[in-house]
C-alpha positions as CSV (number, residue, x, y, z in Angstrom):
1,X,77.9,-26.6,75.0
2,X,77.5,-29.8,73.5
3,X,79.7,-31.6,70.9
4,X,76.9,-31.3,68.5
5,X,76.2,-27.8,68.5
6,X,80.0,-26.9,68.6
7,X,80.0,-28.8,65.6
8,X,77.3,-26.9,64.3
9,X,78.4,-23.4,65.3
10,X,81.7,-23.8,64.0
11,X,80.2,-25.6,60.4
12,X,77.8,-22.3,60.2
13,X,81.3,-20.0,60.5
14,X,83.0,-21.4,57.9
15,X,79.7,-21.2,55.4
16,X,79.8,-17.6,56.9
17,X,83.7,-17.1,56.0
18,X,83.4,-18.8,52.3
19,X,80.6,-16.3,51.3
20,X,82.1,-13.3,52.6
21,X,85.4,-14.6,50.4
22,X,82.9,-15.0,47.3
23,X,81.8,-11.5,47.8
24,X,82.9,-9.6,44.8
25,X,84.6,-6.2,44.8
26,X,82.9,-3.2,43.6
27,X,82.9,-3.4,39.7
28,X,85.0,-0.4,39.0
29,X,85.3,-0.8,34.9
30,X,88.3,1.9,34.6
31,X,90.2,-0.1,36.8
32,X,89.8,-3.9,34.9
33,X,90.3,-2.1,31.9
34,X,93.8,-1.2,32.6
35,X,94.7,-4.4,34.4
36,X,93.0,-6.2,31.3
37,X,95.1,-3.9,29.0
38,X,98.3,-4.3,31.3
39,X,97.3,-8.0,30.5
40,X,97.6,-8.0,27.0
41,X,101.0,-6.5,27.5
42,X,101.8,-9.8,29.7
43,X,100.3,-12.4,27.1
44,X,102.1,-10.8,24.0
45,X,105.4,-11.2,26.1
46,X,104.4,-14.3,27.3
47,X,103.9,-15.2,23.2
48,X,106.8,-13.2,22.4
49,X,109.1,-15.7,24.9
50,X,107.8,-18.9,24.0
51,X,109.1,-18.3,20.3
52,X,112.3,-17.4,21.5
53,X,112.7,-21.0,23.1
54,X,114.5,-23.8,20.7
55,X,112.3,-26.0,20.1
56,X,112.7,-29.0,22.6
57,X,113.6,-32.5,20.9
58,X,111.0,-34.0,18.9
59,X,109.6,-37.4,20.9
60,X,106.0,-37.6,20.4
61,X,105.4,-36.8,24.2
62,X,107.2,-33.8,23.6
63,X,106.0,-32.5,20.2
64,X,102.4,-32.7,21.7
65,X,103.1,-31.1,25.0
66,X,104.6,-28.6,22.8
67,X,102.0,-28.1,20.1
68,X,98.9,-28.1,23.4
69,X,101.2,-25.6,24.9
70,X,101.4,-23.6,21.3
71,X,97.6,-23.6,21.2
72,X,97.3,-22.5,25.2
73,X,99.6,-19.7,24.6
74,X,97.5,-18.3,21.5
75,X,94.7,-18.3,23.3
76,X,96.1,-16.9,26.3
77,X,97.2,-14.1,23.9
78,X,93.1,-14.0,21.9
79,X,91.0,-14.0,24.9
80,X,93.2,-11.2,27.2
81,X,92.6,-9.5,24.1
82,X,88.7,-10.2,23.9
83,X,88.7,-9.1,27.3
84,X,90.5,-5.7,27.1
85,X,87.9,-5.2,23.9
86,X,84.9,-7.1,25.7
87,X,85.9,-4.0,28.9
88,X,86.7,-1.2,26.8
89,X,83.1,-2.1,24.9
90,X,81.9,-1.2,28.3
91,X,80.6,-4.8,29.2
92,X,80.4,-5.7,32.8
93,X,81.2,-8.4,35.8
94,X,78.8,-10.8,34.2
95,X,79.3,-10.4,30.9
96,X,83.0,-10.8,31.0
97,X,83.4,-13.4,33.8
98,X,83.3,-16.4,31.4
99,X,87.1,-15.0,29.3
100,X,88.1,-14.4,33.3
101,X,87.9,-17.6,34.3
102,X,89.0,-19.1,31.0
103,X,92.1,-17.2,31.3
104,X,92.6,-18.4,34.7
105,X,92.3,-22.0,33.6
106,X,94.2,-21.9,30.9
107,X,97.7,-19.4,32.6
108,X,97.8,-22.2,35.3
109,X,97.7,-24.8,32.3
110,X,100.4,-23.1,30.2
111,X,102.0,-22.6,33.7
112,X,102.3,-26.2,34.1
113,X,103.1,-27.2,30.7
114,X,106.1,-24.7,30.1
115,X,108.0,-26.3,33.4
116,X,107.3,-29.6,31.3
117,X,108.6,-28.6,28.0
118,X,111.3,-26.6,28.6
119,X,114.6,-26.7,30.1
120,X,115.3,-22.5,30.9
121,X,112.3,-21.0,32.9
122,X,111.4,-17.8,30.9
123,X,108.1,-18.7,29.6
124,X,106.6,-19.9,33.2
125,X,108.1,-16.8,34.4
126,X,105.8,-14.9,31.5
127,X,103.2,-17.2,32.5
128,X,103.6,-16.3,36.2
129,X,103.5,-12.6,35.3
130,X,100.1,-13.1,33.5
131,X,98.8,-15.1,36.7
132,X,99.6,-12.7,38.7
133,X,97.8,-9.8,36.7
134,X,95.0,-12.3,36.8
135,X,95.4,-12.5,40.1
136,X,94.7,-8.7,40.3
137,X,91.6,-9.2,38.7
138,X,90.2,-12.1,40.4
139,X,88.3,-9.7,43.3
140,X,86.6,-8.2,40.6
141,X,84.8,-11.3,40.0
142,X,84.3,-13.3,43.3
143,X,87.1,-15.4,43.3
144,X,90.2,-14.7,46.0
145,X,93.2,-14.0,44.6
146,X,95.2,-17.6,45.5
147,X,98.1,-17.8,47.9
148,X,101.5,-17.6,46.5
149,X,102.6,-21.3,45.5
């Protein structure tokens, strides 16, 4: 076998691989629903502990890592709720996939941010928890559930 088509068999495995990863699970609604419910749980903890932090001091890096870290966590909290509703409403895959990945975005954001802001690691920890449900849910919608960092 030449270089070339080695090449070329080996390119066409991987293209193979990726879209058998993409493949979604079988929509099964009762099932999101309670992960998107269990979610809501997660997010209002994950609220509940980032108002139990003091506030860090006040240097204007701070204050608006803070206050974008405020706004992430609120919607965290909004759109698991939209979801749960959006699921319960009896909307599907599609219809809900945009709040998915919106919530996936913004978790590893607020993820991020909280290691930032704060000294005491309870609200990653809450933020983690909510990945990790998202993580759950992530088959459901085509996208593999990542590797553990």
């Amino acid at each position: 076998m030449t270089a070339r088509l080695r090449c070329a068999v080996a390119l066409s495995l991987c293209f193979v691989a990726v879209s058998l990863a993409a493949e979604p699970a079988a929509w099964d609604a009762a099932k999101a629903s309670v992960l998107a419910h269990q979610l809501v749980g997660a997010t209002d903890d994950l609220y509940d502990a980032f108002y139990k932090q003091p506030q860090p001091p006040s240097t204007p890096r701070s204050a608006r890592d803070y206050d974008r870290l405020h706004r992430d966590i609120r919607r965290l909290r909004n759109q698991a709720r939209g979801l749960a509703a959006d699921l319960e409403r009896g909307e599907g895959r599609e219809e809900t996939r945009a709040a998915f990945e919106n919530l996936m975005v913004t978790v590893r954001w607020a993820r991020e941010r909280a290691q930032s802001v704060f000294i005491t690691q309870d609200v990653a920890a809450r933020a983690r928890a909510v990945e990790a449900l998202l993580d759950q849910l992530a088959p459901f919608y085509g996208s593999p559930a990542p590797a553990a960092d």
